[in-house]
C-alpha positions as CSV (number, residue, x, y, z in Angstrom):
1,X,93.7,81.2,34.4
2,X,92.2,78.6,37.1
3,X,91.6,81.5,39.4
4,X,89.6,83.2,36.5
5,X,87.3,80.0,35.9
6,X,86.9,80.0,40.1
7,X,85.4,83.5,40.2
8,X,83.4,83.6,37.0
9,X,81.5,80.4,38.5
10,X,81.0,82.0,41.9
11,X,79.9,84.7,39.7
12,X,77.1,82.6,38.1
13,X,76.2,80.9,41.4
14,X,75.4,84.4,43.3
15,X,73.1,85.3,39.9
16,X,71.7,82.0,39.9
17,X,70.8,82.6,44.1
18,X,68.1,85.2,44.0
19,X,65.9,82.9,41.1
20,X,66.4,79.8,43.1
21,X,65.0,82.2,46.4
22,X,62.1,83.4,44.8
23,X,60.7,80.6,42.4
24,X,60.5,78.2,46.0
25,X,58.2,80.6,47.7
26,X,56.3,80.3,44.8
27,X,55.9,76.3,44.9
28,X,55.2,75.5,48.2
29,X,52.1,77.7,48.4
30,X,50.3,75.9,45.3
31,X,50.5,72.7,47.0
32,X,49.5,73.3,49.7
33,X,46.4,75.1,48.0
34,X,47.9,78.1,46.5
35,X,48.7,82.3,47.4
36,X,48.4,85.4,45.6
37,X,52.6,85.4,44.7
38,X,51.7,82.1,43.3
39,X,48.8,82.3,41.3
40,X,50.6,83.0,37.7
41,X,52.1,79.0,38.5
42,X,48.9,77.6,39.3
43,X,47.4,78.7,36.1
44,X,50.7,76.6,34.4
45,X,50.0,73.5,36.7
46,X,46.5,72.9,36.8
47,X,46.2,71.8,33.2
48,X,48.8,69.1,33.8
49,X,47.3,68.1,36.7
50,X,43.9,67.8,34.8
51,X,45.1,65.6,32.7
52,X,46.1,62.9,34.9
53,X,43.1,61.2,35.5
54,X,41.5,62.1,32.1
55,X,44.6,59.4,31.0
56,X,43.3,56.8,33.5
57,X,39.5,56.4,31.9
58,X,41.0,56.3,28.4
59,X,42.9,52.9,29.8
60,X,40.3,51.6,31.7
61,X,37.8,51.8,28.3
62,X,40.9,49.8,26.3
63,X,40.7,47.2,28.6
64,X,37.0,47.4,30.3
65,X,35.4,47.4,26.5
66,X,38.0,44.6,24.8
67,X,34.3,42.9,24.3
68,X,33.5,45.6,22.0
69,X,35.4,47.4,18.9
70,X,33.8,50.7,19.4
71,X,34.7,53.1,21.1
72,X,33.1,55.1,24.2
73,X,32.3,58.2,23.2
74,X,30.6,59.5,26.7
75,X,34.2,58.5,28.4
76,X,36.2,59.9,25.6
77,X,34.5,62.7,25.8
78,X,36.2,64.0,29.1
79,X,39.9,63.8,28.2
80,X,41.4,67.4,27.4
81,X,42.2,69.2,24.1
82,X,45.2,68.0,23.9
83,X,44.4,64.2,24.3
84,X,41.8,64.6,21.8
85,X,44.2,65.8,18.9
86,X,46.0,62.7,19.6
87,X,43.0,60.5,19.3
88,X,41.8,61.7,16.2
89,X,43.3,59.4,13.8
90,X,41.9,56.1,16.1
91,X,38.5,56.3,15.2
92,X,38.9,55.5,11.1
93,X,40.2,52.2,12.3
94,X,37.2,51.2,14.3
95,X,34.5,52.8,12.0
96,X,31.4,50.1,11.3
97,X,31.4,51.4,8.0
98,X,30.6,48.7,4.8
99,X,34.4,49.1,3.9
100,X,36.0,48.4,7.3
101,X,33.9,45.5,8.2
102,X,34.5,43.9,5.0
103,X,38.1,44.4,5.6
104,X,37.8,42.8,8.3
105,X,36.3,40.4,7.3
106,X,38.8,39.8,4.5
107,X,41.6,40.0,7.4
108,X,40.1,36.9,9.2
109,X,39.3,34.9,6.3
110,X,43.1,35.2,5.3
111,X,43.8,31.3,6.3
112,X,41.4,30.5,4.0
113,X,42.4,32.2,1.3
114,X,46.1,31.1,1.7
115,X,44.8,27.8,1.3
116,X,42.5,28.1,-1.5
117,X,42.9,30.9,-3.5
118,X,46.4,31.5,-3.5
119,X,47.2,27.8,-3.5
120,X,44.8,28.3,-7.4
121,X,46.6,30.9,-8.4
122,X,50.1,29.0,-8.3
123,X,48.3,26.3,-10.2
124,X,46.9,28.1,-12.9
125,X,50.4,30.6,-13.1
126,X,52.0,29.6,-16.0
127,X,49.9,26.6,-17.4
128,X,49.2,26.7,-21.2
129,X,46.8,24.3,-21.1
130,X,43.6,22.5,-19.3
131,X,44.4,19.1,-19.1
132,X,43.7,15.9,-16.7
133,X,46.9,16.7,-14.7
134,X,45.2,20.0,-13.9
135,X,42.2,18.6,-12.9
136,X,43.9,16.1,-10.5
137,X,45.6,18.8,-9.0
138,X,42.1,21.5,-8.8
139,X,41.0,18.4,-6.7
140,X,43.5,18.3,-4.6
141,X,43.1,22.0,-3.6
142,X,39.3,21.5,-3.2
143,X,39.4,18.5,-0.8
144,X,42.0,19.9,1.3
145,X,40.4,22.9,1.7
146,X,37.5,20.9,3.8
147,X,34.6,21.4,0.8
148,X,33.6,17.6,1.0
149,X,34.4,15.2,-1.6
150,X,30.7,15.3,-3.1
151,X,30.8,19.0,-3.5
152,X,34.7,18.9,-5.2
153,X,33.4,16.4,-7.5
154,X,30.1,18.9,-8.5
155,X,32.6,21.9,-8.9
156,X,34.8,19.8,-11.2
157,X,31.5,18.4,-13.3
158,X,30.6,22.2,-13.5
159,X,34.1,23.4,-14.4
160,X,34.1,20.5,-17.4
161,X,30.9,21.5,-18.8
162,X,32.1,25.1,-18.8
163,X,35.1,24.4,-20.5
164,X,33.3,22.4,-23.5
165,X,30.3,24.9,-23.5
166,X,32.6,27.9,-24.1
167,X,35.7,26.1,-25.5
168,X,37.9,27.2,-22.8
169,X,42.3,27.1,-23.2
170,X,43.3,29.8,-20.5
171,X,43.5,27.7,-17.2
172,X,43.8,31.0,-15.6
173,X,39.5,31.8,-16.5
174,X,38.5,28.6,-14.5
175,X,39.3,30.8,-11.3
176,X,36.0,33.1,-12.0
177,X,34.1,29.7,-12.9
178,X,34.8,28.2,-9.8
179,X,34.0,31.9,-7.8
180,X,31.0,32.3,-9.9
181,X,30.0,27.9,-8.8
182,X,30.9,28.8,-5.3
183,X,28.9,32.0,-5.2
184,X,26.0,30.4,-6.6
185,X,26.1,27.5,-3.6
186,X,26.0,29.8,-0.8
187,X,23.5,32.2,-2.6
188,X,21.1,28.8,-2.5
189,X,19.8,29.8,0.7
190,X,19.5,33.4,1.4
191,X,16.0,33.8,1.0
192,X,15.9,32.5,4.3
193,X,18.6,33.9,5.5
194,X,17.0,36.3,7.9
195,X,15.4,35.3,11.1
196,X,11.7,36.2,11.1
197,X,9.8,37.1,14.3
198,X,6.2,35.6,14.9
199,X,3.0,37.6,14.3
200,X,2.1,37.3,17.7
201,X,4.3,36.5,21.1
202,X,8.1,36.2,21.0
203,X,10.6,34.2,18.5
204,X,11.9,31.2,20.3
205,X,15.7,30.2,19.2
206,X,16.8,26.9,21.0
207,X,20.8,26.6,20.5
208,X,22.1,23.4,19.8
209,X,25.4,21.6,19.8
210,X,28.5,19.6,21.3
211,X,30.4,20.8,23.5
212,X,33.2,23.1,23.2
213,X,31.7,24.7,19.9
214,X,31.2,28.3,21.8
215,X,27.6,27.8,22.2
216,X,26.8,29.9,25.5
217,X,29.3,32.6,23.5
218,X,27.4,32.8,20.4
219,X,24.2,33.1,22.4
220,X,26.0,36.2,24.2
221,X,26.9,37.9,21.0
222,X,23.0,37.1,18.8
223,X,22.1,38.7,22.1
224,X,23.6,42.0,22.1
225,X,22.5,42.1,18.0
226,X,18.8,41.9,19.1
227,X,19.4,43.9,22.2
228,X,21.0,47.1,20.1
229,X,18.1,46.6,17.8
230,X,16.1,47.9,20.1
231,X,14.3,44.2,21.0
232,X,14.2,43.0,24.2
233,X,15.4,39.8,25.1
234,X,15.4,36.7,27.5
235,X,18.3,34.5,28.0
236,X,17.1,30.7,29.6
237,X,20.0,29.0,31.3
238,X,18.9,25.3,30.6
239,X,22.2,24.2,30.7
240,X,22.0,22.9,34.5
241,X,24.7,20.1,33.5
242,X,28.1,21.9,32.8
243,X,30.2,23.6,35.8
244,X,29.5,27.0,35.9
245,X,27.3,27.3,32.6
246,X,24.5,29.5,34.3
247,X,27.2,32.0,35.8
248,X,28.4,32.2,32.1
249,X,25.0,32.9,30.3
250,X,24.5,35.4,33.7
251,X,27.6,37.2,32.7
252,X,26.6,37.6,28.8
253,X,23.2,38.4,30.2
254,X,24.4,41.5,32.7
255,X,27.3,42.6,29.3
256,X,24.4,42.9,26.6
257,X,21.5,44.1,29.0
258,X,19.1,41.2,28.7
259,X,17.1,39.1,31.2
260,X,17.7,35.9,32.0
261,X,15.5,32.6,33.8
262,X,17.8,30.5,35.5
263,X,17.9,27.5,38.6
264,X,20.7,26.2,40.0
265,X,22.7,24.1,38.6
266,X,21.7,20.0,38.5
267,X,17.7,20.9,38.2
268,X,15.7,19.7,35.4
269,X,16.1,21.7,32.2
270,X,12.8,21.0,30.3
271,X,11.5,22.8,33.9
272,X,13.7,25.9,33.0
273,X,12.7,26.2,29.5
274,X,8.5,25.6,30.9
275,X,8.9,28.7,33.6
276,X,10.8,30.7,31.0
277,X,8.3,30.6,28.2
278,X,5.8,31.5,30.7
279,X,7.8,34.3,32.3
280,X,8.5,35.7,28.3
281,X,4.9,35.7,26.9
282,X,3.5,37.3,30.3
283,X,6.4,40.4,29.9
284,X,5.5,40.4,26.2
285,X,9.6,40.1,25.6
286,X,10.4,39.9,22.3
287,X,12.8,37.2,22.4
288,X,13.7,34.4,23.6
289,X,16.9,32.3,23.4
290,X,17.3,29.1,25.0
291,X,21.0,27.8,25.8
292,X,20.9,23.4,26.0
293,X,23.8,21.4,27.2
294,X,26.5,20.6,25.1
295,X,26.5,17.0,24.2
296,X,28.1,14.8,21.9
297,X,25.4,13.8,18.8
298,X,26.6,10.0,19.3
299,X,24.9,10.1,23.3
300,X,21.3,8.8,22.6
301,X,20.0,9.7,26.2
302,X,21.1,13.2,26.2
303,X,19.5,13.8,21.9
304,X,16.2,12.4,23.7
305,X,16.7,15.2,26.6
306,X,16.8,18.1,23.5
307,X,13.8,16.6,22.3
308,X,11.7,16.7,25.3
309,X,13.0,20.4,25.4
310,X,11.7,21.0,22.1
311,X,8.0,19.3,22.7
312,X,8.1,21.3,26.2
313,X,8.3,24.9,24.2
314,X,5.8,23.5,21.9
315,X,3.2,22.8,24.6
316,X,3.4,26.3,26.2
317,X,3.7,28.3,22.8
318,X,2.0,27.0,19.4
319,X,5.0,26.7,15.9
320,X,8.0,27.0,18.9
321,X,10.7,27.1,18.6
322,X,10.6,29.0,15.6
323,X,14.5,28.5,15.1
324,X,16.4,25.5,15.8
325,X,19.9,27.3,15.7
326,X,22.8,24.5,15.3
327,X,26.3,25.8,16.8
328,X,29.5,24.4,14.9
329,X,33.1,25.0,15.3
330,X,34.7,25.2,11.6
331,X,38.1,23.7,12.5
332,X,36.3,20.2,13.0
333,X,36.0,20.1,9.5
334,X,33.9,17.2,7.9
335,X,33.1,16.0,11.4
336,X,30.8,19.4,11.4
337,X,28.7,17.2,8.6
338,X,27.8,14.5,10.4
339,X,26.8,16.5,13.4
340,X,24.5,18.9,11.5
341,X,22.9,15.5,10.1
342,X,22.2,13.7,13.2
343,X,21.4,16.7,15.2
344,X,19.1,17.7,12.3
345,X,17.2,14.3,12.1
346,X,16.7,14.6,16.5
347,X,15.2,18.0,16.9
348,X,14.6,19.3,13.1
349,X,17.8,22.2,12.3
350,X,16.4,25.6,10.4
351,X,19.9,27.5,10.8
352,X,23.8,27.1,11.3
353,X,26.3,29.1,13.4
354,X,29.4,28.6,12.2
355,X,32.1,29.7,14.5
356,X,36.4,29.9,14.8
357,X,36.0,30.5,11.1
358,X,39.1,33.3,11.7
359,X,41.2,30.2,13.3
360,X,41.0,27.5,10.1
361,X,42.9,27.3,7.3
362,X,39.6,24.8,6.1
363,X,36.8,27.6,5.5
364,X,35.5,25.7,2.2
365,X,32.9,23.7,5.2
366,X,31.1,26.5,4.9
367,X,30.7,25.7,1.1
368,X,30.1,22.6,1.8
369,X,27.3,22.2,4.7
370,X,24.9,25.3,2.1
371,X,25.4,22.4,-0.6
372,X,25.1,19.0,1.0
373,X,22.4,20.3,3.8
374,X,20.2,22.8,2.3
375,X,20.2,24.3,5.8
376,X,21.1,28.1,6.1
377,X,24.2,29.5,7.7
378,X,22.9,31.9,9.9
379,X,26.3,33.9,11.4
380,X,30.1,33.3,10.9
381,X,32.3,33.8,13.9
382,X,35.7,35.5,12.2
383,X,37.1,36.2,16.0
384,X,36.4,36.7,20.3
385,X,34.9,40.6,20.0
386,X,31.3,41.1,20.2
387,X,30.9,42.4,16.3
388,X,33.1,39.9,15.5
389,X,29.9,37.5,15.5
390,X,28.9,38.6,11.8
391,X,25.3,37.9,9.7
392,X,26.4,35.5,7.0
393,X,25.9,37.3,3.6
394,X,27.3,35.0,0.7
395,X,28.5,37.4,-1.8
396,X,30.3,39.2,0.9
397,X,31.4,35.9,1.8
398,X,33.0,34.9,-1.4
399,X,34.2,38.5,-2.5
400,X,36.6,38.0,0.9
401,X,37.5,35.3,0.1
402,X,38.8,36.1,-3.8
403,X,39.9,39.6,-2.9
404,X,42.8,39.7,-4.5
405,X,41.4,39.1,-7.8
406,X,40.9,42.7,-8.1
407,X,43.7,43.9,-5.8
408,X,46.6,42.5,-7.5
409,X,48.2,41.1,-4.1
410,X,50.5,38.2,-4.6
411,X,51.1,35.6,-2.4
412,X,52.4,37.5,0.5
413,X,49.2,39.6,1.2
């Protein structure tokens, strides 16, 4: 029986011979640049070989474009067939559509909403009545969710009156009269909402703020919004203080195609700002934005140096700046308040840029800055991508951030 097994293997080994013979032939002529009794396998190999590098650009755009959510579709475009089949289902997810960005939106404003509205919904679950002990507790929610103890206080005086006006018993209605309170604070503002440019010569935005806020960032990312408006733009590097500050606003400058006036770092910045507003009026640029060193708002000297900036670009161009653009980081909180007041008194703020608002759990400031300073927010910053810097629109705003009014997603959204 062993000897049977023996044979019929030497069997299939001698059969198996004349296939191994003549499929090597066939091999070693493709790679080394192909023959005649090869050409059927070089019409199977090529295609595989094509796709090698149309892999590599698809990787290179993941990581090359991280700045940006969209996709390339010039790079994209040279992958093969079957590549594409498999990419069809990505673009949905980065479409700029109305839905996806307010998604996204709702996505980044999620430690907000954990901390506000859901923390409302257990309060009102179950109650049977609107009583003091409620109040106390609404309170609560309100302060800790960074809207100011002046604004809480306004909400709950609203909130009362509603009550008596409509005789009110269902706890669980004074959700929509706080949305519909809330709504009506940030709406205050949004006639001027929109930055305006000049009649004649270029808009002017000087960007203020302490350091650390993501100033020179948020400068990056206004100017890629102008830039794929079709406006050209300068970028003035008159932050000669901070290590490597120039390089940065060089960097943004080369990522969102905009032209930039800078010295070296140490030299005076009310000189930078003079030579830039000169350089942007004689090119007829449509805008300019001026980056100022980051300094605390407590440092006298250094408030007195923004001023001098802001009489130096009055000088060379007549109503300049036209926008006074005040940088804050949202996890500071009430801190945020102060700043906007004493930086407001020094140079005169006409907007707010209110960033990290995706890394706070305390996104009532926002709330709270439209009602105690009158002064419009101008863009929220929900995360590090270039979109990601979004125009503040305050029905958006509060729809995000009571989403799940309508949704009916419990806590564990």
């Amino acid at each position: 029986m062993l000897g049977w097994f023996r044979s019929k293997k030497r069997k299939k080994e001698k059969s198996e011979e004349p296939f191994e013979q003549e499929r090597e032939p066939g091999f070693e002529p493709v790679g080394a640049g192909g023959a005649a009794a090869g050409s059927d396998t070089a019409l199977t190999e090529e295609p595989s070989a094509g796709h090698e590098p149309a892999e590599k650009p698809v990787d290179i755009v993941a990581t090359e474009e991280s700045a940006s959510e969209e996709p390339d579709p010039v790079r994209l475009k040279g992958a093969a067939s079957a590549e594409d089949e498999e990419a069809e289902p990505e673009p949905p997810a980065s479409e700029s559509g109305p839905v996806s960005l307010f998604g996204r939106l709702q996505e980044r404003l999620s430690k907000t909403r954990k901390s506000l509205v859901y923390r409302l919904d257990a309060l009102f679950l179950g109650r049977k009545e609107i009583d003091q002990e409620l109040y106390d507790e609404l309170e609560e929610i309100l302060i800790t969710a960074d809207m100011g103890v002046g604004t809480t206080q306004d909400l709950l005086d609203d909130v009362r009156r509603e009550v008596r006006r409509r005789d009110l018993t269902d706890p669980g209605l004074l959700k929509d009269v706080l949305r519909r309170k809330i709504r009506g604070y940030l709406a205050g503002d949004d006639s001027n909402a929109d930055l305006q440019l000049p009649r004649e010569g270029p808009l002017v935005i000087m960007v203020v703020g302490v350091n650390g806020v993501g100033k020179t960032t948020s400068i990056g990312k206004i100017a890629a919004k102008f830039v794929r408006s079709g406006k050209s733009v300068l970028l003035v590097a008159a932050d000669t203080f901070r290590a490597a500050a120039v390089e940065q606003l060089k960097i943004w400058a080369r990522r969102c195609g905009a032209d930039i006036v800078a010295r070296d770092q140490g030299a005076d910045p009310s000189s930078v700002v003079f030579d830039a507003i000169e350089s942007g009026r004689t090119r007829n640029v449509d805008v300019i934005i001026v980056d100022t060193a980051g300094r605390l708002h407590t440092q006298v000297n250094l408030m007195e140096e923004l001023k001098k900036i802001k009489r130096v670009i009055g000088k060379k161009m007549e109503n300049a700046p036209h926008e006074v653009m005040l940088v804050l980081d949202a996890t500071t909180g009430q801190n945020g308040i102060s700043q906007a007041r004493l930086f407001n008194d020094a140079v005169g703020v006409t907007g707010i840029t209110l960033t990290k608002l995706d890394g706070t759990a305390k996104g009532g400031i926002v709330i709270n800055i439209c009602r105690e300073l009158g002064i419009p927010v101008r863009f929220i910053g929900i995360g590090e991508q270039v979109d990601d810097l979004r125009d503040f629109d305050s029905s958006e705003f509060v729809d995000a951030l009571f989403k799940n009014d309508d949704s009916g997603v419990g806590v564990s959204q």
